[in-house]
C-alpha positions, 0 to 999 in steps of 0.5 A: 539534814539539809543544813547540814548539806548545805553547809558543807557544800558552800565553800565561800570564804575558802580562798579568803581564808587560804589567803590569810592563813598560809602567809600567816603560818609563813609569818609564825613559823619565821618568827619562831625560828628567828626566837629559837635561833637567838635562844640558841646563841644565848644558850651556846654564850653561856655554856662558852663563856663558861667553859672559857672561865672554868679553863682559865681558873684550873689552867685546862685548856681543850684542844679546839681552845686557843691561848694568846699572851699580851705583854703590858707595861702594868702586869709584871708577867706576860698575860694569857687569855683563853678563848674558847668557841663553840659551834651548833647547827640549829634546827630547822623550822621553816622546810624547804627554804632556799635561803636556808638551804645552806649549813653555814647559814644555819649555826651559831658560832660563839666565842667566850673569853677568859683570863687565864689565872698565874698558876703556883 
């Protein structure tokens, strides 16, 4: 019983502890968010680009979708692109952060680019 005690009453090695573990928890906690930021992104590419190659195969084009025409001297008509953007806000790990207190900061903003096919 008086190891017991005595080992829960030495507190030795607390503050070296503390010294270690809470920047390493900072340290964890940055580089989860900086993977799940780029996971996000990737994420949000795919599905834009997608969106993108689906509406200028079909000639649907979204209201928040823009359309840009090029003439060229080697197409016989004018060539249209589509580009489509998509945008999300990304959760925040890391509390507090006054870095990363603002919204614009914290989003992903990615943009996907199609050709748009000649439609009969």
């Amino acid at each position: 019983m008086k190891f017991v005690n005595r080992f829960w009453r030495d507190d030795r090695g607390v503050v070296e502890s503390t010294l270690v573990i809470i920047p390493l928890m900072v340290l964890f906690l940055i580089t989860a968010s900086l993977i799940l930021a780029v996971n996000y992104r990737n994420l949000d590419l795919s599905y834009a680009q997608s969106e993108a190659t689906t509406g200028a195969i079909t000639g649907e084009v979204l209201a928040s979708d823009e359309v840009a025409s090029f003439s060229s001297w080697f197409s016989v008509g004018k060539l249209q692109v589509l580009i489509t953007h998509r945008r999300r806000l990304l959760p925040s790990i890391l509390p507090a952060m006054p870095f990363l207190a603002h919204e614009k900061a914290r989003t992903t903003d990615v943009v996907g680019v199609a050709v748009m096919e000649r439609q009969p």
